[in-house]
mmCIF file of the N, C-alpha and C atoms, coordinates in Angstrom:
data_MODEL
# 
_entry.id   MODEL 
# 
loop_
_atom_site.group_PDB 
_atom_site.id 
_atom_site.type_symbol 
_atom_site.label_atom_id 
_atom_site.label_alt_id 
_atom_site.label_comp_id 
_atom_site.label_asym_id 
_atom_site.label_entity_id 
_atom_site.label_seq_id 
_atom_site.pdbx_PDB_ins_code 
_atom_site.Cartn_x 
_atom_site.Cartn_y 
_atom_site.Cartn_z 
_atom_site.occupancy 
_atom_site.B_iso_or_equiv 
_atom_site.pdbx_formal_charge 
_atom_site.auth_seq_id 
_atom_site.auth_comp_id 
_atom_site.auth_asym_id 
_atom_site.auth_atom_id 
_atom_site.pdbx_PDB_model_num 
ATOM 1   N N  . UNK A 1 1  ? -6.791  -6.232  -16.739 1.00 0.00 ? 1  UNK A N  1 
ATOM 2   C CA . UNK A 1 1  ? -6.558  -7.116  -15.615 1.00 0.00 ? 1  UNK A CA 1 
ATOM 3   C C  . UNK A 1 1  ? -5.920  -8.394  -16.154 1.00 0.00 ? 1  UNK A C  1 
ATOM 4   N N  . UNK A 1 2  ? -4.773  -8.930  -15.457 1.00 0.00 ? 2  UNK A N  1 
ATOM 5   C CA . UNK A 1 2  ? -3.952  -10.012 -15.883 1.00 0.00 ? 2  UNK A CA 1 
ATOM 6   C C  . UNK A 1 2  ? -4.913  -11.300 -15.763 1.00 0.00 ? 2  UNK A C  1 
ATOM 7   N N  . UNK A 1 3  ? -5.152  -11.228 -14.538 1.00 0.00 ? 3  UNK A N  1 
ATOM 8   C CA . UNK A 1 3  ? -6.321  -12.550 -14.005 1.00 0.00 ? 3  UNK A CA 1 
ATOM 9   C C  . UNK A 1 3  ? -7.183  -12.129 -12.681 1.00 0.00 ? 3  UNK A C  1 
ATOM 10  N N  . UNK A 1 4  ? -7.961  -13.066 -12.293 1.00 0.00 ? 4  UNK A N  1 
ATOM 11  C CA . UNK A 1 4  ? -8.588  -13.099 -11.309 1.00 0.00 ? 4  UNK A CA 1 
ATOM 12  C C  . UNK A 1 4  ? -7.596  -13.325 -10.214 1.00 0.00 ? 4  UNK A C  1 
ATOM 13  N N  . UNK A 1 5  ? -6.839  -13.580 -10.281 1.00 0.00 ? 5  UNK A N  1 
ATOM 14  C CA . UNK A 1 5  ? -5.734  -13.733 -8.989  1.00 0.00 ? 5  UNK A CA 1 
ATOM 15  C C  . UNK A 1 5  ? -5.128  -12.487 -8.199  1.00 0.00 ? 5  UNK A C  1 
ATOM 16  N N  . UNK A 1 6  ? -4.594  -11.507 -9.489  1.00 0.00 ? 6  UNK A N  1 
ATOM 17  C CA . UNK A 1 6  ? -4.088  -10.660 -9.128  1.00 0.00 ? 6  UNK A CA 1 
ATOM 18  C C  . UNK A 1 6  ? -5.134  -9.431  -8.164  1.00 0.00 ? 6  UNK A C  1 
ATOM 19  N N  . UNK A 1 7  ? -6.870  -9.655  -8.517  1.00 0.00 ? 7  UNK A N  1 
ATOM 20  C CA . UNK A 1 7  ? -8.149  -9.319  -8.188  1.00 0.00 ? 7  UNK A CA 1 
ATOM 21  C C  . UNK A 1 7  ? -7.859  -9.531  -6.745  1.00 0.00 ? 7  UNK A C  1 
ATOM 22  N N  . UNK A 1 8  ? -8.060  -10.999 -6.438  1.00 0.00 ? 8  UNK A N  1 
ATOM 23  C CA . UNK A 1 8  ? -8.298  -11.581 -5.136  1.00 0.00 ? 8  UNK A CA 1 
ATOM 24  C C  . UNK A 1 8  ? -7.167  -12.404 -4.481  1.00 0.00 ? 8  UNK A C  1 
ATOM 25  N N  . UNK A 1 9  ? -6.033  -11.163 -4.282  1.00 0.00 ? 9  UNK A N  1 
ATOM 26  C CA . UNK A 1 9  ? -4.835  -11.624 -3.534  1.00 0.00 ? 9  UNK A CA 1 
ATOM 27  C C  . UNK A 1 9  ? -4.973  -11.620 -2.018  1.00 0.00 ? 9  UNK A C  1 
ATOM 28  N N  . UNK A 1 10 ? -4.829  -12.183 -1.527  1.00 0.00 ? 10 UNK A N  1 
ATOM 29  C CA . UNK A 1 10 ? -4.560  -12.052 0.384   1.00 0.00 ? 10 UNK A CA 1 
ATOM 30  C C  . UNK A 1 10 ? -3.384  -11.204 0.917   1.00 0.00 ? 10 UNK A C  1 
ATOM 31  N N  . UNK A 1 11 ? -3.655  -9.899  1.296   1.00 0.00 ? 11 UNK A N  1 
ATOM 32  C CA . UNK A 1 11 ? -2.427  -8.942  2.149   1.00 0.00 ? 11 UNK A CA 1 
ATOM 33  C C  . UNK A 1 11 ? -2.676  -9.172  3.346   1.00 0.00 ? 11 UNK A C  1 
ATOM 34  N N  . UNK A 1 12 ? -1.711  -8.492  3.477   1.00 0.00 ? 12 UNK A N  1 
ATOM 35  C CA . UNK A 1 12 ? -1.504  -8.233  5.514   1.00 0.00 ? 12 UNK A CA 1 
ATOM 36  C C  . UNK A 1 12 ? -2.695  -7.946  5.990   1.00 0.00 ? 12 UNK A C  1 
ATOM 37  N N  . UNK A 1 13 ? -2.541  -8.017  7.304   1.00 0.00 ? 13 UNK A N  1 
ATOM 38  C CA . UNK A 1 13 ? -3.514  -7.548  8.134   1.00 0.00 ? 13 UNK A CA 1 
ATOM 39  C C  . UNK A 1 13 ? -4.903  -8.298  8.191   1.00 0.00 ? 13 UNK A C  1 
ATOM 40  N N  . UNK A 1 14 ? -5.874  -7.831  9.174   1.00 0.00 ? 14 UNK A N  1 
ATOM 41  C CA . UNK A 1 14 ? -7.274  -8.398  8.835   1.00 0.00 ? 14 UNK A CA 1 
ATOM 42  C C  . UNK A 1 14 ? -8.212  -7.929  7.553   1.00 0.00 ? 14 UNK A C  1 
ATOM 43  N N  . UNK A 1 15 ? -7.795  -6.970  6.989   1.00 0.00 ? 15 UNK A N  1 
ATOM 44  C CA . UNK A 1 15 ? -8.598  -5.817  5.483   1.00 0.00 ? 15 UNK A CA 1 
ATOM 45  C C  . UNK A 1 15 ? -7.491  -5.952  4.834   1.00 0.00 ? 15 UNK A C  1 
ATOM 46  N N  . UNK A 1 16 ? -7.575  -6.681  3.662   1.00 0.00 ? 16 UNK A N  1 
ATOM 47  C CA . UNK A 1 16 ? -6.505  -6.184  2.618   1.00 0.00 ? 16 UNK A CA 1 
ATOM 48  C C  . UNK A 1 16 ? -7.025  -5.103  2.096   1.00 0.00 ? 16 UNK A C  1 
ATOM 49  N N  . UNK A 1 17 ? -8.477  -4.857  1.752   1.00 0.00 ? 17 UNK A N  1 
ATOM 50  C CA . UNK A 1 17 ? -8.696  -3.742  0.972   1.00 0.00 ? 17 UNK A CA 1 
ATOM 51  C C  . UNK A 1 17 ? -7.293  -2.581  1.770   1.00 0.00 ? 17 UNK A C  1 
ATOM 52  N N  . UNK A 1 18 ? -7.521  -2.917  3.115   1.00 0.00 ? 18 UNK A N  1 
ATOM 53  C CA . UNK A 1 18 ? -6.442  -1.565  3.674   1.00 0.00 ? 18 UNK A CA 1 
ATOM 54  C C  . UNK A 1 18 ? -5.091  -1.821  3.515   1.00 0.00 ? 18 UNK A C  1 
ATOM 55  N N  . UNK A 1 19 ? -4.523  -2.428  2.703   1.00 0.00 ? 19 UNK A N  1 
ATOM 56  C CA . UNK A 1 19 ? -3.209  -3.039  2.376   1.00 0.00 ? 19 UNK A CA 1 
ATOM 57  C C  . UNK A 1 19 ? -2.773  -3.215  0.962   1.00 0.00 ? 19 UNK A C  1 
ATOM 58  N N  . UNK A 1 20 ? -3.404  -3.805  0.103   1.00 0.00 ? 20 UNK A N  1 
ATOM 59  C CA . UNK A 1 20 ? -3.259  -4.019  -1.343  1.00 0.00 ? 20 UNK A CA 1 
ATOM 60  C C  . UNK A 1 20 ? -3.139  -3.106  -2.407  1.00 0.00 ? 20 UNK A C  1 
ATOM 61  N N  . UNK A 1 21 ? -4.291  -2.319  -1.928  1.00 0.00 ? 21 UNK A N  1 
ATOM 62  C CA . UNK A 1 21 ? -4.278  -1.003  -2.445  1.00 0.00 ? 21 UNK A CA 1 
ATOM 63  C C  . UNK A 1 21 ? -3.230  0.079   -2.143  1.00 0.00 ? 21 UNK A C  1 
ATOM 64  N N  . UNK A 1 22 ? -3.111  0.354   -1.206  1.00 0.00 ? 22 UNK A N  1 
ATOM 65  C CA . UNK A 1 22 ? -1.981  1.344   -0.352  1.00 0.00 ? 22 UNK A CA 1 
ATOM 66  C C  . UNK A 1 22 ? -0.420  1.323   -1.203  1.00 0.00 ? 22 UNK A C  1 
ATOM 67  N N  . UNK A 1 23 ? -0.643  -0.614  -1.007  1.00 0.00 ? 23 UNK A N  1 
ATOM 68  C CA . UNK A 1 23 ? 1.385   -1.273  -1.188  1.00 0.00 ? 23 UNK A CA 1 
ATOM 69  C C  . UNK A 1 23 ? 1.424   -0.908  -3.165  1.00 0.00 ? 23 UNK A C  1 
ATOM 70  N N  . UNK A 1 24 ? 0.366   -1.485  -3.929  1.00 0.00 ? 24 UNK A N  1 
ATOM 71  C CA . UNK A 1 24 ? 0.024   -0.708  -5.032  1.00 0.00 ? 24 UNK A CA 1 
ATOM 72  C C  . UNK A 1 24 ? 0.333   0.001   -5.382  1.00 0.00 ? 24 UNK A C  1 
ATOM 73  N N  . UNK A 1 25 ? -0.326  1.636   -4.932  1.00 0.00 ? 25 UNK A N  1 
ATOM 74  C CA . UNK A 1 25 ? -0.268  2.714   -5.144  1.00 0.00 ? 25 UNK A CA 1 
ATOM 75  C C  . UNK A 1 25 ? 1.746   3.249   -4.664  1.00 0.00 ? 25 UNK A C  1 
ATOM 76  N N  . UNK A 1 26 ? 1.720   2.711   -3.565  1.00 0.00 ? 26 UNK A N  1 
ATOM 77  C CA . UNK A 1 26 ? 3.221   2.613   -3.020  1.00 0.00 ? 26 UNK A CA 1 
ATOM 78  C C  . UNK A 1 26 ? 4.226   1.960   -4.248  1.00 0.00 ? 26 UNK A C  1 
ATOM 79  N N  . UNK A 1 27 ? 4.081   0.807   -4.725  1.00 0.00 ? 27 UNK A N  1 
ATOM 80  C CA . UNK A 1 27 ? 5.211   0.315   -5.657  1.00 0.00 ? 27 UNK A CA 1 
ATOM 81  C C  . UNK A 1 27 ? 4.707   1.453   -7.090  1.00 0.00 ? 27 UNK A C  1 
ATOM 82  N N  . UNK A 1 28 ? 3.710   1.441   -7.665  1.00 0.00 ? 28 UNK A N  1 
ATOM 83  C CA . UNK A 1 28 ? 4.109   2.676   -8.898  1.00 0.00 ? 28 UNK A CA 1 
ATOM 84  C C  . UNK A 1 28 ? 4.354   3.796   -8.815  1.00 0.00 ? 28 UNK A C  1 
ATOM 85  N N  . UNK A 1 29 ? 4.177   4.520   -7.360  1.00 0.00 ? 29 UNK A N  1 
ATOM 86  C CA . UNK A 1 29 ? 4.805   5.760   -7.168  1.00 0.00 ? 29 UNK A CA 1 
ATOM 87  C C  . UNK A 1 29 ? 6.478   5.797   -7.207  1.00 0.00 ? 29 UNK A C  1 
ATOM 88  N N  . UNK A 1 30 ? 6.994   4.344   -6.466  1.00 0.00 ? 30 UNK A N  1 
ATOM 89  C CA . UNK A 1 30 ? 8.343   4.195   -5.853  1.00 0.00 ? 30 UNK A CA 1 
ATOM 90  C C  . UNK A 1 30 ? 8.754   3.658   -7.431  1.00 0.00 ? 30 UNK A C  1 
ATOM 91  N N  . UNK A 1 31 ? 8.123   3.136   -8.351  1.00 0.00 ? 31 UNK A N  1 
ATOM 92  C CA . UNK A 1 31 ? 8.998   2.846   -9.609  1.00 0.00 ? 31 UNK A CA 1 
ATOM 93  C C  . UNK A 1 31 ? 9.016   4.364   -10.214 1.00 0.00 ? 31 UNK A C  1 
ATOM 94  N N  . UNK A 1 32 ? 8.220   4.737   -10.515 1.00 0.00 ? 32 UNK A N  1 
ATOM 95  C CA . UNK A 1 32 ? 8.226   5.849   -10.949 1.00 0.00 ? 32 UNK A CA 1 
ATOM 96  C C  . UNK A 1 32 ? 9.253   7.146   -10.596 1.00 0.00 ? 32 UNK A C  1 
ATOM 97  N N  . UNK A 1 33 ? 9.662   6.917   -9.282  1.00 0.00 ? 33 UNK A N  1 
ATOM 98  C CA . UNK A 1 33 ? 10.344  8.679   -8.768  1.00 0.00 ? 33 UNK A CA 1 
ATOM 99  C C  . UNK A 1 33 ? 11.900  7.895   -8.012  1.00 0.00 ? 33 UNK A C  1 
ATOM 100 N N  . UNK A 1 34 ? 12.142  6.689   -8.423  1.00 0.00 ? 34 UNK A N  1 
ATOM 101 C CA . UNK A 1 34 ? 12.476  6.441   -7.370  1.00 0.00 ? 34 UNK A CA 1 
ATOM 102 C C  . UNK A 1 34 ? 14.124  7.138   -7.668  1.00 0.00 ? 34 UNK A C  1 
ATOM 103 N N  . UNK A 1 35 ? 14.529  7.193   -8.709  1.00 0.00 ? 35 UNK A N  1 
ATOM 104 C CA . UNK A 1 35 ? 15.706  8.306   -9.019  1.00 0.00 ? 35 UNK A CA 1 
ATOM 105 C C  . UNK A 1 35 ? 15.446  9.444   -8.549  1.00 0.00 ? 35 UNK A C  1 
ATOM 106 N N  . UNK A 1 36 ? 14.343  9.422   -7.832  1.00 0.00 ? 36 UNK A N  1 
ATOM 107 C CA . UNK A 1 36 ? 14.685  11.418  -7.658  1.00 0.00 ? 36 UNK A CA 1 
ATOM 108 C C  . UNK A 1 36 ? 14.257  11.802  -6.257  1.00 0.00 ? 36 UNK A C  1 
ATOM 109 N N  . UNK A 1 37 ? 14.545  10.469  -5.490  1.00 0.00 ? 37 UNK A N  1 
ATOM 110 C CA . UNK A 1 37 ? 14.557  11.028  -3.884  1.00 0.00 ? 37 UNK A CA 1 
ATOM 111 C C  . UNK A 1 37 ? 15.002  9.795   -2.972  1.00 0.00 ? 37 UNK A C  1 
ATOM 112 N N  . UNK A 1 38 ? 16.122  10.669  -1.623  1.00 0.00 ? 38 UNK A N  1 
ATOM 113 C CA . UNK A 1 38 ? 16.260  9.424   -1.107  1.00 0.00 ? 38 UNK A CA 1 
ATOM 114 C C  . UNK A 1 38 ? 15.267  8.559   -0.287  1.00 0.00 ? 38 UNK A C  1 
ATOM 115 N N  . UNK A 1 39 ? 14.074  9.607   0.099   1.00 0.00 ? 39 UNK A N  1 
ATOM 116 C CA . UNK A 1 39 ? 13.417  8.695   1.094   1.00 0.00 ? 39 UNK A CA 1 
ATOM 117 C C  . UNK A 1 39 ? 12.045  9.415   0.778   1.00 0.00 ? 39 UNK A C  1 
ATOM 118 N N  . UNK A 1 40 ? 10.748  8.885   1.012   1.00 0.00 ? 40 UNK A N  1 
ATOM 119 C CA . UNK A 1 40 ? 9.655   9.605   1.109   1.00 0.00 ? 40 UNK A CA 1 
ATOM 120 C C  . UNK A 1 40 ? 8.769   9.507   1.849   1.00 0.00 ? 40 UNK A C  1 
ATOM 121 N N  . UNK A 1 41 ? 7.914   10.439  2.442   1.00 0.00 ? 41 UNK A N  1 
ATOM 122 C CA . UNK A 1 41 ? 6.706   10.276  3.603   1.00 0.00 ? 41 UNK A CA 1 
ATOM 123 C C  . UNK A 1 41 ? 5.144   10.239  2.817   1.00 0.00 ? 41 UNK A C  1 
ATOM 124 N N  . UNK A 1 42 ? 5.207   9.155   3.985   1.00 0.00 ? 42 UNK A N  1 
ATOM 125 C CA . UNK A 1 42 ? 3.301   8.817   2.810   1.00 0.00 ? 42 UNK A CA 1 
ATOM 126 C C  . UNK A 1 42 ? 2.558   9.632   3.682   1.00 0.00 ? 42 UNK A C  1 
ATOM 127 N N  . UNK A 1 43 ? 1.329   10.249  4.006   1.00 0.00 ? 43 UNK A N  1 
ATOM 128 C CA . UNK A 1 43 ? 0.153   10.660  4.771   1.00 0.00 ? 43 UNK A CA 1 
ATOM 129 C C  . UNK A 1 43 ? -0.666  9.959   4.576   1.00 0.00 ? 43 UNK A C  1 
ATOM 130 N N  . UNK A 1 44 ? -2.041  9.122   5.009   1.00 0.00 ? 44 UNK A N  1 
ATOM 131 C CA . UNK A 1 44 ? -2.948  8.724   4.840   1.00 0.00 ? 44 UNK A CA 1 
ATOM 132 C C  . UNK A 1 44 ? -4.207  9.187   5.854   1.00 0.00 ? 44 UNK A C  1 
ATOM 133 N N  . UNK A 1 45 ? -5.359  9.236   4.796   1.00 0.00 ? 45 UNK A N  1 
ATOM 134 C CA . UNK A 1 45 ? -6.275  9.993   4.565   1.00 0.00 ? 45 UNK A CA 1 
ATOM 135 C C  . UNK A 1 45 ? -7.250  8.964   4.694   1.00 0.00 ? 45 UNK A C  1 
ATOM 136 N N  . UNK A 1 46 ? -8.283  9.726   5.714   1.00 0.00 ? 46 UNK A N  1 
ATOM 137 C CA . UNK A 1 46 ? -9.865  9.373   5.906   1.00 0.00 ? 46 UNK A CA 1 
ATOM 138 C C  . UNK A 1 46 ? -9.498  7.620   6.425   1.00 0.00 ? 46 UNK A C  1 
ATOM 139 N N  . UNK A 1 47 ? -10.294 6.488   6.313   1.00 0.00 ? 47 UNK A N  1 
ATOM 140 C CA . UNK A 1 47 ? -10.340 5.173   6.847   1.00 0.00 ? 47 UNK A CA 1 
ATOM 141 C C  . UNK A 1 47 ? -8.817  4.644   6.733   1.00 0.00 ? 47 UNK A C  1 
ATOM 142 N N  . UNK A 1 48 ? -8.315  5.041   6.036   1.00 0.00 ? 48 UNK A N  1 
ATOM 143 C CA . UNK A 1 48 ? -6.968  4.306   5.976   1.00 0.00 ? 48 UNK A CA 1 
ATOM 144 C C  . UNK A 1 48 ? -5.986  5.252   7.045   1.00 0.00 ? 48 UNK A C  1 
ATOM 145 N N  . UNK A 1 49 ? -6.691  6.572   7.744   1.00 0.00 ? 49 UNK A N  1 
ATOM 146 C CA . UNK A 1 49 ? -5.701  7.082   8.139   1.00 0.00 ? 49 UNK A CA 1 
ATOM 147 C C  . UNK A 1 49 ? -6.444  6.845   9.871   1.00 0.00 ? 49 UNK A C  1 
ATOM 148 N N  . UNK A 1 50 ? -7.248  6.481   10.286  1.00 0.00 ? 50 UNK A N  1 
ATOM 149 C CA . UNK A 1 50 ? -7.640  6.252   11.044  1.00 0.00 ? 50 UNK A CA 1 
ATOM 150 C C  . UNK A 1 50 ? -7.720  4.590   11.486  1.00 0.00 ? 50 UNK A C  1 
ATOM 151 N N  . UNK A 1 51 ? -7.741  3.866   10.844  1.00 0.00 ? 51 UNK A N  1 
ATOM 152 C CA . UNK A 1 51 ? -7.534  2.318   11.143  1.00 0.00 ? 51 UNK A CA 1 
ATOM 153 C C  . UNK A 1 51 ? -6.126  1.676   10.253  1.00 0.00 ? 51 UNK A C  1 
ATOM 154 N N  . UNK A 1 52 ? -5.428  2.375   9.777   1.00 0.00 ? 52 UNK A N  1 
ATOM 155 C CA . UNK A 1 52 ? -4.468  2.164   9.269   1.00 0.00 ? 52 UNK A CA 1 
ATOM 156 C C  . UNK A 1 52 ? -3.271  1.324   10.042  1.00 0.00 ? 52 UNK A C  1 
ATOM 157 N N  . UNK A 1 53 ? -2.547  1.696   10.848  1.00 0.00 ? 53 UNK A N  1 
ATOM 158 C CA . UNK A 1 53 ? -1.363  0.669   12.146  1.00 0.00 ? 53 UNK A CA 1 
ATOM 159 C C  . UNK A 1 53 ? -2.647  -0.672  12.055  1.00 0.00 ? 53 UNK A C  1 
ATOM 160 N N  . UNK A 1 54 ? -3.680  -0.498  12.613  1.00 0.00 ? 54 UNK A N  1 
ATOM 161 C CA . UNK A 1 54 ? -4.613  -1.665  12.829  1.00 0.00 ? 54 UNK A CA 1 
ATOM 162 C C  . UNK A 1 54 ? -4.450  -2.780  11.830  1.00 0.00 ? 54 UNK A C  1 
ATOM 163 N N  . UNK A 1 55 ? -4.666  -1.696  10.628  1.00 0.00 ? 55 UNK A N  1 
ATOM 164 C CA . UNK A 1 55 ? -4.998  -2.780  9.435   1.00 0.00 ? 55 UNK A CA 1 
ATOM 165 C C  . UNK A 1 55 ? -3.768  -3.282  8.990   1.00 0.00 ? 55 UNK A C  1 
ATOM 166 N N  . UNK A 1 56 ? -2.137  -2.754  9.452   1.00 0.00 ? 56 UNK A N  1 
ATOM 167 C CA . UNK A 1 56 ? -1.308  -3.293  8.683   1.00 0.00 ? 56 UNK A CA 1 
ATOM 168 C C  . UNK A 1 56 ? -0.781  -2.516  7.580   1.00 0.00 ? 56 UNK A C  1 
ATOM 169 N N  . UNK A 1 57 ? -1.427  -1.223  7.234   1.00 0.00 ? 57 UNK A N  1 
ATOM 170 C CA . UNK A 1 57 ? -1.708  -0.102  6.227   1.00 0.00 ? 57 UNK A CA 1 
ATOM 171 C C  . UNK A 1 57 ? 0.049   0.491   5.981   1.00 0.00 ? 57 UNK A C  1 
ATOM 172 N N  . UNK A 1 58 ? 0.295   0.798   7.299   1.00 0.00 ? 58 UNK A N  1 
ATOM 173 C CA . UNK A 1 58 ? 1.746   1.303   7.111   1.00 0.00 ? 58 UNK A CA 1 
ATOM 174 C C  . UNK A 1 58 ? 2.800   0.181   6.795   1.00 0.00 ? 58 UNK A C  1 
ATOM 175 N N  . UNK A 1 59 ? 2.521   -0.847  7.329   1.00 0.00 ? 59 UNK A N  1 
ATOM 176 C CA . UNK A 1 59 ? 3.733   -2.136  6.788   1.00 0.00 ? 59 UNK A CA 1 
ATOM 177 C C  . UNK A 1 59 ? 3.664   -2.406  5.627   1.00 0.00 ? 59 UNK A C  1 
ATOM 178 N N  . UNK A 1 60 ? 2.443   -2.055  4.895   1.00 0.00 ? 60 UNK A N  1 
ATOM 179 C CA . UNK A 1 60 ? 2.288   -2.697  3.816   1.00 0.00 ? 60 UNK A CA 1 
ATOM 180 C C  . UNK A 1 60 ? 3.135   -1.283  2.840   1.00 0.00 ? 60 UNK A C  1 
ATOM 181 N N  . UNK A 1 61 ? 3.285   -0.388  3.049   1.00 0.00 ? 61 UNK A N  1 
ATOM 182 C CA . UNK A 1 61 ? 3.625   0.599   2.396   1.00 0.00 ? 61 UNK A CA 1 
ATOM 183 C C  . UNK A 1 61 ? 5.103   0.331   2.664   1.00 0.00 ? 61 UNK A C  1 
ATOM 184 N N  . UNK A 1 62 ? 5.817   0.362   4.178   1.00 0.00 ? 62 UNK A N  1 
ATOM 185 C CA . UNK A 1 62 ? 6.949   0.130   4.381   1.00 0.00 ? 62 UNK A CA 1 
ATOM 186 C C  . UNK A 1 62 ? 7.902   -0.961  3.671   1.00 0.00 ? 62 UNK A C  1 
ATOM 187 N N  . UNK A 1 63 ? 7.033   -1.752  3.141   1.00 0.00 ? 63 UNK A N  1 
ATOM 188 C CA . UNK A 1 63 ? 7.450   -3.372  2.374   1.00 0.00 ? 63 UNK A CA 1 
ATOM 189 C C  . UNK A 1 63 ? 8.500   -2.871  0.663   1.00 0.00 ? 63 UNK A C  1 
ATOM 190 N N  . UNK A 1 64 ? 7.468   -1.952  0.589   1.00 0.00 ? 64 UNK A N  1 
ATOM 191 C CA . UNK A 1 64 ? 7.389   -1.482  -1.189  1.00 0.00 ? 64 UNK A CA 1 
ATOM 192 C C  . UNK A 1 64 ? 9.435   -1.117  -0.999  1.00 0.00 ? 64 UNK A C  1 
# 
């Protein structure tokens, strides 16, 4: 861990837990592949896929 900052950042929405994590997982997938497709579809699963639009979950992915 770099610092406590990068810990306790403020995302979108009212839950970052439902945002920070998501956009995260979203930017090292998208560094990772990003030569080898033009576009990609996320699915989300269990609380994030059910309060997700709410929380901001998909913008935060759309951002990456």
């Amino acid at each position: 861990m770099e610092s406590l900052r990068q810990l306790y950042k403020i995302g979108l929405g009212p839950s970052s837990s439902h945002t920070m994590g998501p956009r995260k997982a979203a930017e090292i997938f998208v560094g990772r592949t990003r030569d080898r497709a033009l576009r990609y579809e996320v699915t989300l699963y269990g609380a994030l896929a059910a309060t997700g639009r709410g929380h901001l979950t998909d913008q935060a992915i759309l951002e990456v």
